[in-house]
N, C-alpha and C positions, 0 to 999 in steps of 0.2 A: 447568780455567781457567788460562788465561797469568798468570804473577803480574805482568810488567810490562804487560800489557794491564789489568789488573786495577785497580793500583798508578794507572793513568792515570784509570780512572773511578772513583775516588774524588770521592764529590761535592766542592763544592766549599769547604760549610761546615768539612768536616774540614779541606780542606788551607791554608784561610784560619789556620786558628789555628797549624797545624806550622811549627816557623820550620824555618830555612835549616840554623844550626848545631846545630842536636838532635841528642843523643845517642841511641841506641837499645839494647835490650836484646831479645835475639829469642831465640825458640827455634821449632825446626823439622825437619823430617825425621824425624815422631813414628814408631813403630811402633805393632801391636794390642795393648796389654793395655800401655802406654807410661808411664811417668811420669817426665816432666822438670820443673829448677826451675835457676834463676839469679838469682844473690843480685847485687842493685844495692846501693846509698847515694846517695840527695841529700845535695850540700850545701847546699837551701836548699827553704824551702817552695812549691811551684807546683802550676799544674795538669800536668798529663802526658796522653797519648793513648795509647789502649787500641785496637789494631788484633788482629782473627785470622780468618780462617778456618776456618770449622765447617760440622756441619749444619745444616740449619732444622728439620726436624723433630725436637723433644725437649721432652717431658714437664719442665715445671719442677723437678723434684724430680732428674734428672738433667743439669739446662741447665749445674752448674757443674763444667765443665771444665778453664775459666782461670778463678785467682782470686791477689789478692797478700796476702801474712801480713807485719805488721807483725815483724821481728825480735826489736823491744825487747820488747815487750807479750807477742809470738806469736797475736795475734788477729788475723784472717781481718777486713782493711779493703774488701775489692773483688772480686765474685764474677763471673762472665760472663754470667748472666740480667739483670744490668744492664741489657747493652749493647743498640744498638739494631742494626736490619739496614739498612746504609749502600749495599750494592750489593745486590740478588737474582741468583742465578742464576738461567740460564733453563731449565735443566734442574732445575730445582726441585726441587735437593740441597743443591747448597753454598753456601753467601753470605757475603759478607764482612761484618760486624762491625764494629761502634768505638761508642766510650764515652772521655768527658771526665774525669778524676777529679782531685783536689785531694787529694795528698799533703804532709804534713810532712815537715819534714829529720828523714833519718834511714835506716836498713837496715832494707831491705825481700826479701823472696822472692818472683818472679815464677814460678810451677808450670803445668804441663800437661798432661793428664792426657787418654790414652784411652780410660780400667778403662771409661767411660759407653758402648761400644761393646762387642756382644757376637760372638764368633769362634762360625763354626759350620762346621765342618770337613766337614760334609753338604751344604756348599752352593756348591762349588766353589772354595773359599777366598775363600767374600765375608764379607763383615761385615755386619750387621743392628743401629741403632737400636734403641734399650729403645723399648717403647713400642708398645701395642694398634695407633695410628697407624701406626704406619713399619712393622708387620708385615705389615697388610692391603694393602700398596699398593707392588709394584716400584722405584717410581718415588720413592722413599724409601732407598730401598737403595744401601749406598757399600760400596765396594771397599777393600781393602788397598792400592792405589793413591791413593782417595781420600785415607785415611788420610795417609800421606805427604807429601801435598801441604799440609796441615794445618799450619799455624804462628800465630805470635803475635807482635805487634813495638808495645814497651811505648816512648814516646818522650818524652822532654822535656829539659831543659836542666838540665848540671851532675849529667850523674851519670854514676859509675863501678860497672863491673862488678868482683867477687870471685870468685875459685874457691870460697869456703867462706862459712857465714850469719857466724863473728863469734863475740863470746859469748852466752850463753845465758843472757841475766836478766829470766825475766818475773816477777820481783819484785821489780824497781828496780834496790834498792842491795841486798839479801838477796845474798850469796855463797853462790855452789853447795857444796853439804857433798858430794853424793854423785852423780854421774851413770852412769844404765844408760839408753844411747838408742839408736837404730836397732837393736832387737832383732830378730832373726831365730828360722829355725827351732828349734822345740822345746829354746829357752834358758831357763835358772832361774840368775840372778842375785842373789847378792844382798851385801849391804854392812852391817858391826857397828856400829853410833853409841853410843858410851857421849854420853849427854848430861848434862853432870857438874851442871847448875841447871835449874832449871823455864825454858823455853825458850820461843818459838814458832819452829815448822818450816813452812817453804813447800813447799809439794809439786803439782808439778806434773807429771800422767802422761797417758798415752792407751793404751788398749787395746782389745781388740775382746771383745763383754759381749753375747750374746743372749737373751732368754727367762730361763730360771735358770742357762747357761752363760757362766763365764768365760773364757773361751777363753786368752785375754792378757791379765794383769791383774797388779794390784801389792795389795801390804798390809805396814805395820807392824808387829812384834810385839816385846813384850816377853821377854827372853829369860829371865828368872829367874822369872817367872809364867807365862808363855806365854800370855799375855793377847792378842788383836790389839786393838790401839787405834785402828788407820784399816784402809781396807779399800777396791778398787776394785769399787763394787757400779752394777747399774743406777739404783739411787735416789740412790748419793752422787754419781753421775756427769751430765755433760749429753752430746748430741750434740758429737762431733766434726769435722762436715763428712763428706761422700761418703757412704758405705756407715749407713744407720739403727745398723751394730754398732759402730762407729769410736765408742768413748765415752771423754771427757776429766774430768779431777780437775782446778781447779786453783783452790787455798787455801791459806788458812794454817790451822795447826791449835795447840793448844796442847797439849804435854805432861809432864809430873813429870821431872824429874830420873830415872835410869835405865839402863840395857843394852837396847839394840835392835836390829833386825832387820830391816831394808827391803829387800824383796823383789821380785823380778820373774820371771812366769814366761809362756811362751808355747805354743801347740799347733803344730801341724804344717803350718796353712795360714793365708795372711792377715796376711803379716806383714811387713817390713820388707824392700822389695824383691823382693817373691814377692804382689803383693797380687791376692786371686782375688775383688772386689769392689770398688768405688769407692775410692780412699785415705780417710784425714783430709786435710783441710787443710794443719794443722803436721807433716807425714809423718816428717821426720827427727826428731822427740820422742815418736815410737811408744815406749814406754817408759816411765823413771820418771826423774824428776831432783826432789832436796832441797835447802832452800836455809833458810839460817839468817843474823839481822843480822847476831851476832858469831859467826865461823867456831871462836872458840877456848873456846868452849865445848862445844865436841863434837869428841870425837876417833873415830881407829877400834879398833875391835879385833878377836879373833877371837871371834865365837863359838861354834863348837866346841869352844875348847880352855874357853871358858868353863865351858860345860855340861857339858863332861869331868870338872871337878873335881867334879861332882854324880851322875855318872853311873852308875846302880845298875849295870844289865844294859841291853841293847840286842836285839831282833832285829829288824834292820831290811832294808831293799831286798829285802825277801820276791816272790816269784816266783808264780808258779802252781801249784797243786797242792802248796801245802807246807804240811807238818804240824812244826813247829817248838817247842821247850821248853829253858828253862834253871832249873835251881833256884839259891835261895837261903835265909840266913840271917840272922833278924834278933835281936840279942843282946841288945834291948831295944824296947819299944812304940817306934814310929817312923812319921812323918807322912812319906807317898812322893808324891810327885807321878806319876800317869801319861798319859804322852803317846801316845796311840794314832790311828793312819790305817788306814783299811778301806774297803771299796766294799759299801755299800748296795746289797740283793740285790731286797728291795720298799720298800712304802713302812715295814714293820714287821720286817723282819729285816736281817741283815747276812750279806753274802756271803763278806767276807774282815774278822777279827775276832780279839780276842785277851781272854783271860782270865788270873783268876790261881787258883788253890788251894791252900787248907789241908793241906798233906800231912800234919799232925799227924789231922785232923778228918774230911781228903776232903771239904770242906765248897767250895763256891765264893765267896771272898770281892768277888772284882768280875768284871765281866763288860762286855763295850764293847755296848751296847744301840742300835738306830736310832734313839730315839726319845730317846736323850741326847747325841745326836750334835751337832754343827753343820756348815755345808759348809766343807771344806777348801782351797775353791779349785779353778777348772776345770769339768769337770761335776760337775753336784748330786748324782750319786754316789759322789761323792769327799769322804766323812767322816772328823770329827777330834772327838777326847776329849782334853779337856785338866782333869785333877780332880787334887784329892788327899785321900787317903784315909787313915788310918789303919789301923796293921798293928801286933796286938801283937807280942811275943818271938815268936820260932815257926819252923817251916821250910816255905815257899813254891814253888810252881814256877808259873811265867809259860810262856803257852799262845798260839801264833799258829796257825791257819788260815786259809785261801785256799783261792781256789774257780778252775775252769782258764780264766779270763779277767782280764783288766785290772789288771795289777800290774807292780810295778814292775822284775822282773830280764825279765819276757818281752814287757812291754810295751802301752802303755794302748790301750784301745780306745776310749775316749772325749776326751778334753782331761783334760791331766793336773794332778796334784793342788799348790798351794805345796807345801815341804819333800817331795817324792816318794821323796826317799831316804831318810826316816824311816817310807817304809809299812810299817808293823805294829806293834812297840810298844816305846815306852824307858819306864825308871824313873827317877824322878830324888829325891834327899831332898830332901825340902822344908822341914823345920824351920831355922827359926834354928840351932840346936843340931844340927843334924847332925854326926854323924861317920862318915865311910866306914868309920873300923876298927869299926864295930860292926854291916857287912852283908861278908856274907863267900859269894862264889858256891861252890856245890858240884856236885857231879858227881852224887849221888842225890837223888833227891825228898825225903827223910830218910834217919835215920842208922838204919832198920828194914827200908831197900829194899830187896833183893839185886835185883831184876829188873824191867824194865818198857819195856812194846809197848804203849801206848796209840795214841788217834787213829788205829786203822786205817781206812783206807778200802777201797772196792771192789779187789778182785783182788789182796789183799798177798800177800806169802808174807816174812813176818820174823824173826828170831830173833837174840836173846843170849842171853848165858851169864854163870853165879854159880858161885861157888866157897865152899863149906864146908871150913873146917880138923877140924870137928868134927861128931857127930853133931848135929842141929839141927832143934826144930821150925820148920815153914815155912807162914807163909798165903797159899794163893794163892787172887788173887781176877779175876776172868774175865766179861766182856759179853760176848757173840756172840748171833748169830740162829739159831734154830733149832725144830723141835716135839719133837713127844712119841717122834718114832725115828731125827730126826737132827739135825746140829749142820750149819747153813750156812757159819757165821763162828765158828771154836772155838782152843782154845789145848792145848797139848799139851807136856808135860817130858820130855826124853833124861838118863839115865845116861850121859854122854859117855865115857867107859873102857867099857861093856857096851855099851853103843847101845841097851838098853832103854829102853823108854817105865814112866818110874816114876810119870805122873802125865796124865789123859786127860779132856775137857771133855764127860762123855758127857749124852746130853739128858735119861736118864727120873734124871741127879743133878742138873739146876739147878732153877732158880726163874722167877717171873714177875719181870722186872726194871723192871715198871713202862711205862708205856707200850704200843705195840702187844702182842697177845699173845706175838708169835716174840721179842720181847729176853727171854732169858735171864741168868742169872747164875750163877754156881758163886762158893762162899766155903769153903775146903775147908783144915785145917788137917791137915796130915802131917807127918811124920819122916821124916829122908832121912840117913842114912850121909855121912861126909864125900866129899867126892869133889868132881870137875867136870860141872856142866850144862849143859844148854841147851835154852831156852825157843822153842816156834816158834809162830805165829801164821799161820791163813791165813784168806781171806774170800774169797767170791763176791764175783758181779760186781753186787751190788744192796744196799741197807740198810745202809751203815756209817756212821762218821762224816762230818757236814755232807755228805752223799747221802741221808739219810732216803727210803725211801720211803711210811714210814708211822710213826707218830710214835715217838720216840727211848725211848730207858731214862731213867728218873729220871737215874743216874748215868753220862750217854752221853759227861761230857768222861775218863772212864776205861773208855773200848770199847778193850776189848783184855784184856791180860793182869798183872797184878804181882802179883811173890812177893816179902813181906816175913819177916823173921825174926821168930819170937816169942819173947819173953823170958819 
């Protein structure tokens, strides 16, 4: 359609009302998958004329295409299913449009949006209508051309066009404390607020939230409890505009005096300039913005360096396939906080997980359970422990596994998790009365260990080595799979100066180790000449640790091999 033939049969009620010296605000020349906007201001309150070009065929629930967002507020004042159809084509595609609207003084965003048009690359580079309608019927069908031709021209008096919306207060007179917006691909933002008095905080975010996936989402957390105290959920959220997943936060909220942690994190599609569905309305506030009366009550800080000063042990940004340990020591009864992130394998285990042990006892004091979990943000199998525990005097070793998917050095396979760089597990002291000089990291499990190859899984083949000054008795204690004539998954000791085998995992010397019949055990106390060794461990390619093919040993977080010394 001619735009100035067009522009001409404009009925005639519209063009009674357009005056002469009207200002206009246009956008045009859309592309397929397109989103444009253009920020005006009145300076006075009137009605305005709403003109565009579209299709006629569209399902209500896609009709808004053009729509204008109040700057101050950020509330969506005027949607395009308004309007009425002023001209018809006669090719009974395109029609022109218009709608009367009464605006107040003030800045406004006028947006345009394609995402309502579906590209189908199978069909000669046309474009196809949402909608049962425009599928069954040719004659519904616009082109890349059509597209194109597609604009929008907003008109009235006394008003100026911006490059940019302005500032950002949809909470009046509230001052922004923190802004993360126009978030893009697979970004994890986030910002420290010590808030030094009982406060209230405005917060106003959007993200994209489906089903039990957070896809894009934000959340508060306290940094010395690791509490989260807000949380972008489908219940705490409403519709966005566009896409059913576009969902919006925006309140005020009240909270205690504090250390916090306002976060934001995103997945890989659907986001800020890359949208692969309808936009939101307020698109450029994709993201999280804070906003507080008085700003001088909240300052920033870091916290990392916070959490640092608390910080037992760490192993974090764990990868795939990793079998991970650090020990410690505690010099006195001590209350630990532990922060653990894992991926949920069903609804009742855990795929990637972490533990701690009694190296005095061999005893398992905690353990990250699914069903003590809560979700960490992203997809719902993106689990988070946040407890604290009690640990008397003693010597400790902290235990991570992963399984060969969805982690964080190789990479998620789902929408990934808040804090993703913390996947697997920190300690933190958590008493008032903490003092770090009274945890002290060590290099053995205890001060009885000479040796140890735990966590084996399918197809290892590992070995270290211990050194006696003196002759020395020595326990060594041993899991593997095997029967009554041979060993699957066994442990084995080298004389390193002879290269003799001084010590050998044979099947008709172990035990039922509990569980399937094939877990074996050997608990074997010998004497060995001073000298240098070394311990080797090897396994098939089936039944080892977190592989089970048939249920574990009692004591399967020590599959493998350790020689301690006996006193």
């Amino acid at each position: 359609m001619n735009r100035l033939f067009k522009l001409a049969c404009v009925t005639s009620a519209l063009l009674a009302t357009t005056q002469a010296n009207a200002d206009t605000v246009s956008i045009g020349r859309m592309d397929v998958h397109d989103l444009q906007a253009k920020y005006f201001e009145l300076g006075q309150s009137q009605k305005v004329e709403v003109e565009f070009l579209a299709p006629r065929h569209l399902e209500d629930d896609n009709n808004d295409f053009v729509w204008i967002v109040d700057l101050n507020s950020r509330e969506t004042v005027w949607r395009s299913r308004r309007a009425d159809i002023i001209e018809e084509d006669a090719s009974d595609k395109m029609d022109l449009f218009g709608d009367t609207i009464r605006l107040d003084e003030g800045r406004y965003a006028l947006y345009f949006s394609t995402h309502n048009f579906s590209y189908n690359s199978n069909a000669g580079m046309e474009i196809f209508l949402y909608g049962l309608s425009s599928l069954l019927s040719d004659r519904h069908r616009i082109t890349r051309d059509d597209i194109e031709k597609m604009y929008v021209d907003l008109r009235g008096k006394d008003i100026s066009t911006t490059s940019s919306s302005g500032e950002f207060k949809p909470f009046g007179n509230m001052a922004e404390v923190v802004s993360i917006r126009k978030v893009g691909k697979n970004e994890h933002e986030s910002f420290g607020l010590h808030v030094k008095k009982d406060t209230e905080l405005g917060l106003y975010a959007i993200g994209e939230i489906f089903r039990k996936e957070q896809a894009d989402s934000a959340r508060l957390k306290n940094v010395d409890t690791g509490e989260v105290v807000w949380e972008m959920t489908k219940k705490t959220t409403r519709r966005a505009g566009g896409a059913d997943k576009n969902r919006l936060f925006k309140d005020i909220i009240k909270i205690p005096a504090g250390y916090y942690v306002l976060s934001y994190a995103s997945d890989d599609s659907h986001h800020y300039g890359r949208w692969n569905s309808r936009p939101p309305y307020d698109a450029e506030a994709w993201g999280v913005s804070a906003f507080a009366k008085n700003p001088k009550d909240i300052e920033s800080f870091d916290p990392n360096a916070r959490l640092k000063d608390r910080e037992i042990l760490a192993i974090n940004q764990v990868g795939d396939d990793a079998y991970l340990t650090q020990h410690f020591k505690l010099a006195k009864p001590t209350a630990i906080r532990v922060f653990a992130m894992g991926e949920r394998g069903g609804r009742k285990s855990m795929a990637d997980y972490g533990w701690i042990i009694d190296n005095n006892t061999h005893d398992k004091v905690w353990e990250m359970k699914a069903r003590q979990t809560e979700h960490a943000g992203g997809s719902s199998k993106n689990r988070v422990v946040n407890e604290v525990i009690e640990l008397p005097a003693g010597q400790y070793s902290v235990h991570y596994s992963s399984d060969s998917s969805h982690s964080y050095g190789d990479g998620w396979n789902a929408s990934a998790p808040f804090d993703g760089d913390k996947w697997g597990i920190t300690l933190y002291g958590a008493g008032a009365d903490f003092n770090k000089a009274d945890v002290e990291l060590t290099e053995k499990a205890n001060d009885d260990t000479l040796a140890e190859l735990i966590g084996i899984r399918n197809s290892e083949r590992r070995s270290t080595t211990f050194e006696l000054d003196k002759e020395q008795k020595v326990r060594i204690y041993a899991l593997g799979e095997g029967d009554d004539d041979e060993m699957y998954d066994y442990a084995y000791i080298k004389d390193m100066q002879s290269g003799k085998r001084v010590w050998y995992m044979f099947p008709d010397e172990t035990e039922h180790a509990g569980g399937a019949r094939k877990n074996r055990v050997s608990d074997d106390i010998i004497t060995l000449p001073a000298g240098k060794y070394k311990v080797y461990y090897r396994s098939d390619s089936s039944h080892s640790f977190g592989r089970w093919n048939d249920s574990p040993p009692r004591d399967k977080y020590h599959y493998g091999v350790t020689v301690y010394a006996v006193k």
